[in-house]
N, C-alpha and C positions, 0 to 999 in steps of 0.2 A: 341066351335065355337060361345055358343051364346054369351059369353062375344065383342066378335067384332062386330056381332048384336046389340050389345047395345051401341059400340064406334060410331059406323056407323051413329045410332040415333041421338048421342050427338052431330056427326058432324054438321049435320044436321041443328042441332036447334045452333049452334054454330060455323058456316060458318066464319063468319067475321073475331072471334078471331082465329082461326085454321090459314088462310092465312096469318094473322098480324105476329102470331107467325112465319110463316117459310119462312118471308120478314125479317123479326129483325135477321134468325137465318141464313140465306145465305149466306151473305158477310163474312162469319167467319166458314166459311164450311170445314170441318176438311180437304179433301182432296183437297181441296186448300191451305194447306200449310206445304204439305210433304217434298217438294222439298229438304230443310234445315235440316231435320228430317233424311233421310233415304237417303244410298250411296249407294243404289243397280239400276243399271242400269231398270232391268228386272222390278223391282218393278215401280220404275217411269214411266217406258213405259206404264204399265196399268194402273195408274190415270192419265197421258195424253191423253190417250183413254179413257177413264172414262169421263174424262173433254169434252171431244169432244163430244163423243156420248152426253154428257147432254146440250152442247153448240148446237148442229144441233136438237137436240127434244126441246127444247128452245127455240131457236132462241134467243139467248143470245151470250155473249161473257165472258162467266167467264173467270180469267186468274190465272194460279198458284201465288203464294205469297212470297214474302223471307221475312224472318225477322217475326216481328207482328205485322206490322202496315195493317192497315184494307186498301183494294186497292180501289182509288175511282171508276175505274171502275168496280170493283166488287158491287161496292153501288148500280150503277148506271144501275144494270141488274134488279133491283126490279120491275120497272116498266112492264117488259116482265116476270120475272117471273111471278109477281099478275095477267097477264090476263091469263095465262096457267094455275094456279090455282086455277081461278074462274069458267075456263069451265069443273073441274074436275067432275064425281057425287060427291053423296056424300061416295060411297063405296071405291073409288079410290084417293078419298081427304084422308080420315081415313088410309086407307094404306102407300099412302104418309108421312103422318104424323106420324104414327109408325113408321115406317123402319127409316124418318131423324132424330126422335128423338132418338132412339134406338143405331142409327150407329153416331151420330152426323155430320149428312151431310144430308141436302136436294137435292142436285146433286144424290146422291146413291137413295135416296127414287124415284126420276123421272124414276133414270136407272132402280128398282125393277122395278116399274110398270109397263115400257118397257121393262121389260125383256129380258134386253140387257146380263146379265151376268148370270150364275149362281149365286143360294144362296148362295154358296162355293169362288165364287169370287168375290160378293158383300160384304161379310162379310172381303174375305183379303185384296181388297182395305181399305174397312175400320178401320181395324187395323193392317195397314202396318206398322205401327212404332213401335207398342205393339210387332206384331209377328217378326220385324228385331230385336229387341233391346233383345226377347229371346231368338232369333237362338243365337244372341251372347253374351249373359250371363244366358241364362238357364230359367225357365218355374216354377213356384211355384200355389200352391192348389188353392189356390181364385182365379188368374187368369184364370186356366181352367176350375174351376167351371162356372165362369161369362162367357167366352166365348162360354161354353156350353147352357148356356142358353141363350145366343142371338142366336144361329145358332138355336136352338129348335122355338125358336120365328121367326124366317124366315122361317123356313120349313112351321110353321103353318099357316104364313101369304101368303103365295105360296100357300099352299093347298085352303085357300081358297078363293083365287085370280082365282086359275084354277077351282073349282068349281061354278064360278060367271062370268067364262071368263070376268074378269077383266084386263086380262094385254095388253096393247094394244099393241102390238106385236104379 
């Protein structure tokens, strides 16, 4: 734990770039653009709820995506993001910023921190196409090595989220 201790610091003294980074990393937020990705009903209903709950802690209006073209109103949610995460500390910025780098989605790092989901259903939003695309052609070593160690990394970043009563929920 004290290597987070020490992320926590660096956030700290490095406020400005952390925000910049996860304004630039938004509009391009993996679970905004499953839709085209994945044909499973069930699965979509939980990053449209995903979306939601991050749209209503927000106060934003992200919107799913087809294709790759970047949505302008997706761009145009930056503004509302940057003031929700200027008033983060600095223990809950750093958390944020793992989890959206990690999972590649700053939407999932807000829902972590509201602990809106389990770490079990913040990780399968996040690789909802990974884990459709293996139900239906099958599972290989590095894959579950790597998805091992993101869920390890959640667990730890919960543990000491609850030890910090960090999650605002």
């Amino acid at each position: 734990m004290s290597d987070l201790k020490e992320i926590v610091c660096l956030v700290g003294k490095q406020r400005d770039e952390i925000v910049c980074r996860l304004l630039d990393f938004s509009a391009t937020d993996t679970i905004l653009y499953l839709e085209d990705c994945v044909d499973d009903e069930q699965i979509l209903s939980r990053v449209k709820r995903a979306i939601s709950f991050a749209n209503e802690i927000l106060q934003t209006q992200f919107e799913e995506v087809q294709g790759f073209e970047v949505s302008a109103k997706n761009l145009a949610q930056k503004e509302q993001l940057q003031r929700f995460l200027e008033q983060l500390d600095d223990a809950s910025l750093a958390i944020s910023y793992l989890v959206a780098t990690e999972l590649r989605s700053v939407l999932l790092g807000v829902l972590f921190l509201y602990h809106v989901f389990s770490v079990q259903e913040v990780f399968n939003i996040a690789f909802a196409e990974e884990l459709y695309e293996q139900s239906k052609w099958g599972r290989d070593e590095d894959t579950l090595h790597r998805h091992a160690q993101i869920l390890e990394n959640l667990k730890k970043w919960e543990k000491f989220c609850n030890e910090r009563s960090l999650f605002k929920n």
